[in-house]
N, C-alpha and C positions, 0 to 999 in steps of 0.2 A: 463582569467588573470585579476587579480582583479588590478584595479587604486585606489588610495589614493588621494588626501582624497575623500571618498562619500558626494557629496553634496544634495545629495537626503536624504527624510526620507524611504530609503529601510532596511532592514532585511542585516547585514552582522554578519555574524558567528563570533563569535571572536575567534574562533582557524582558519580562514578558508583557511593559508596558512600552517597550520602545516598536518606533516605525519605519525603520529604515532597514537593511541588509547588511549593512556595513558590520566591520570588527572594532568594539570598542577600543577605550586606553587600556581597558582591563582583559581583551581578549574574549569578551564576553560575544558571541553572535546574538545580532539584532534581529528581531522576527521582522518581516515587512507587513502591511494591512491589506487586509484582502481588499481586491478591487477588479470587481466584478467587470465591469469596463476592461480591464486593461488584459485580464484573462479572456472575453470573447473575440477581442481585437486579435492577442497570439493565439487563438484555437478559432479561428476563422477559415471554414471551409475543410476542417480537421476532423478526425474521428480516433477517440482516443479509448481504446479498448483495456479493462483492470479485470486481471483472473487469478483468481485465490479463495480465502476462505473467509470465515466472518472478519477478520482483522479488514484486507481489505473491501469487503462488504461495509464496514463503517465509513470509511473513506470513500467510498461511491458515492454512501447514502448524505454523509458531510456536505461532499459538492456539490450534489445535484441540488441540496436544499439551499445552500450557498447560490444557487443559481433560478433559485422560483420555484425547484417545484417544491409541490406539499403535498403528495398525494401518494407517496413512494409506502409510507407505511401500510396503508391500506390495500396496496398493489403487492408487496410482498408479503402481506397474510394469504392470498387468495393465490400466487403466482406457487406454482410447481416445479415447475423447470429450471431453475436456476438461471435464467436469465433475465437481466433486463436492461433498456435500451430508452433513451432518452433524445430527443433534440432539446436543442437551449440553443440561449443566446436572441437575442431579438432578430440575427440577420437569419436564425434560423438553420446554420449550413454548419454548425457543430453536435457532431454525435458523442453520447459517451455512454459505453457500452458493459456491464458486468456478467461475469459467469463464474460461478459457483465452482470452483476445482481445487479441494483441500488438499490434492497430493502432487497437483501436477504429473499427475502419473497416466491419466489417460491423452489420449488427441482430443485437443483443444476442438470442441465441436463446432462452437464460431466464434471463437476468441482472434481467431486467425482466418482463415481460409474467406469464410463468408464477409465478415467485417471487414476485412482489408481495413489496418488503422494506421496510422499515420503514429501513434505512441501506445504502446506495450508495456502496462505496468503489469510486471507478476509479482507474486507474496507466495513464498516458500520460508517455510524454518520453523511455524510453531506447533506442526504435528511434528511432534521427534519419529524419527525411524533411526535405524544406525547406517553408521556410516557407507557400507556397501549398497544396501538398499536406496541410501539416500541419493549416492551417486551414480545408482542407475539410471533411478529417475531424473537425476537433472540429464545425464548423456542422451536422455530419450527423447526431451523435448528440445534439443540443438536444432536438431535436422530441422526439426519445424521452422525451428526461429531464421535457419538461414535459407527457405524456402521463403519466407518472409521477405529478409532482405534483398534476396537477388528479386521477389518481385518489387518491390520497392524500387531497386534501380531501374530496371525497365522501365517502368512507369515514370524515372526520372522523380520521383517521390523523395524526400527525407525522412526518412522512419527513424524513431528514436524505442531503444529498449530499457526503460528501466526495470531492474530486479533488487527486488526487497525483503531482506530477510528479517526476521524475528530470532529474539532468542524464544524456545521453548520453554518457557516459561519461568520462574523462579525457586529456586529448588530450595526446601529448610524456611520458608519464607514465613510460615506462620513460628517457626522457633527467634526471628530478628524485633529485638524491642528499640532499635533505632536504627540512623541511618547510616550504614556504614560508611565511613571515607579512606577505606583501604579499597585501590584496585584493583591490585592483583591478587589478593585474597578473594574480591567477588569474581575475577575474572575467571580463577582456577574452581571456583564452588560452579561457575555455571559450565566449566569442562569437565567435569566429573557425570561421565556416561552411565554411572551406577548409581546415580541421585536422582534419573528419571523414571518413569512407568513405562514398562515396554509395551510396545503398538505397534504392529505390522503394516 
C-alpha cells in the first residue's frame, strides 16, 4: 500500500494506484491488477519458459509466488543446477519454467529443446560485454530460436518470444543527489562505454 507523500528520492509510478490498462487524459499508462484467474485461463495448457540471470530469476520467483507457491526460497537454497520448474494453476496443465543463463552465450540446456514452450522470455543487457562480443552472442542463439519456431509450426503451436533488455546498470549513480529530468543527458551518460567495468 503506497503512503503519500514519498519523502525519498524513489521511483513511484504515477498511475500506480490505477486499474485499468488504458492511456490517461494525462498519457500516463495505467497498471492493470493482477488476476490470477484470468492469467491461468490465458496460460491454460501453456508452458512458459524465462532464461537469464537474477533480474529475471526475480520475475519467476514474483509469479510463481503470485500463483501459490511458497516454498521456491527454500528450493533455491538447496537447488544447484540452475533450474526450476513449476506446475500451477488449479487445472494443473500450466508450466513455467527457469534456467539460470547470465550471458546467453551457451545452448540453452532446456530452456528450448526439452521444454518445448509455448513463450520464451529472455533477459540479456545487464552483464555489460562490448559490443562485438555482445553481438556474437546474440547471433549464436538465433539459430536456436528459429529451430524453435519452425517447430512450433509443425506442431501447428503459437509460440511467442519475448526479449528483455536491461540497462547495465547506472553509471556515476552514487555522485546524483536528485532526480534528473534531462533525457538525453541520462541517455548519453548510459552510452558512454568508458563509464562501465570491463567483463568478458
Amino acid at each position: 500500500e503506497l503512503v503519500q507523500p514519498w519523502h525519498t528520492y524513489e521511483w513511484q509510478p504515477s498511475a500506480a494506484t490505477k486499474t485499468t490498462t488504458t492511456i490517461d487524459d494525462d498519457g500516463l499508462c495505467e497498471f492493470s491488477k493482477w488476476d490470477q484467474d484470468l492469467f491461468c485461463q490465458l496460460a491454460h495448457n501453456r508452458t512458459i519458459s524465462m532464461v537469464g540471470d537474477s533480474l529475471m530469476l526475480e520475475q519467476f520467483s514474483s509469479l510463481i509466488h503470485m500463483l501459490g507457491i511458497r516454498d521456491f526460497q527454500e528450493a533455491f537454497v538447496y537447488n544447484t543446477s540452475g533450474y526450476f520448474e513449476y506446475t500451477v494453476c488449479p487445472h494443473n496443465t500450466t508450466r513455467i519454467f527457469f534456467e539460470w543463463n547470465n550471458w546467453l552465450r551457451k545452448v540453452f540446456k532446456r530452456g528450448l529443446s526439452v521444454v518445448e514452450p509455448d513463450i520464451l522470455i529472455l533477459n540479456k543487457g545487464a552483464w555489460w560485454t562490448d559490443n562485438s562480443a555482445h553481438r556474437h552472442r546474440v547471433m549464436g542463439v538465433f539459430p536456436q530460436l528459429k529451430e524453435w519456431q519452425t517447430r512450433c509450426q509443425q506442431q501447428e503451436r503459437q509460440c511467442h518470444l519475448i526479449w528483455r533488455t536491461t540497462v547495465p546498470g547506472h553509471p556515476l549513480c552514487q555522485t546524483m543527489t536528485h532526480p534528473s529530468t534531462n533525457i538525453s543527458q541520462m541517455e548519453a551518460l548510459i552510452a558512454d562505454q568508458s563509464l562501465y567495468p570491463k567483463q568478458n
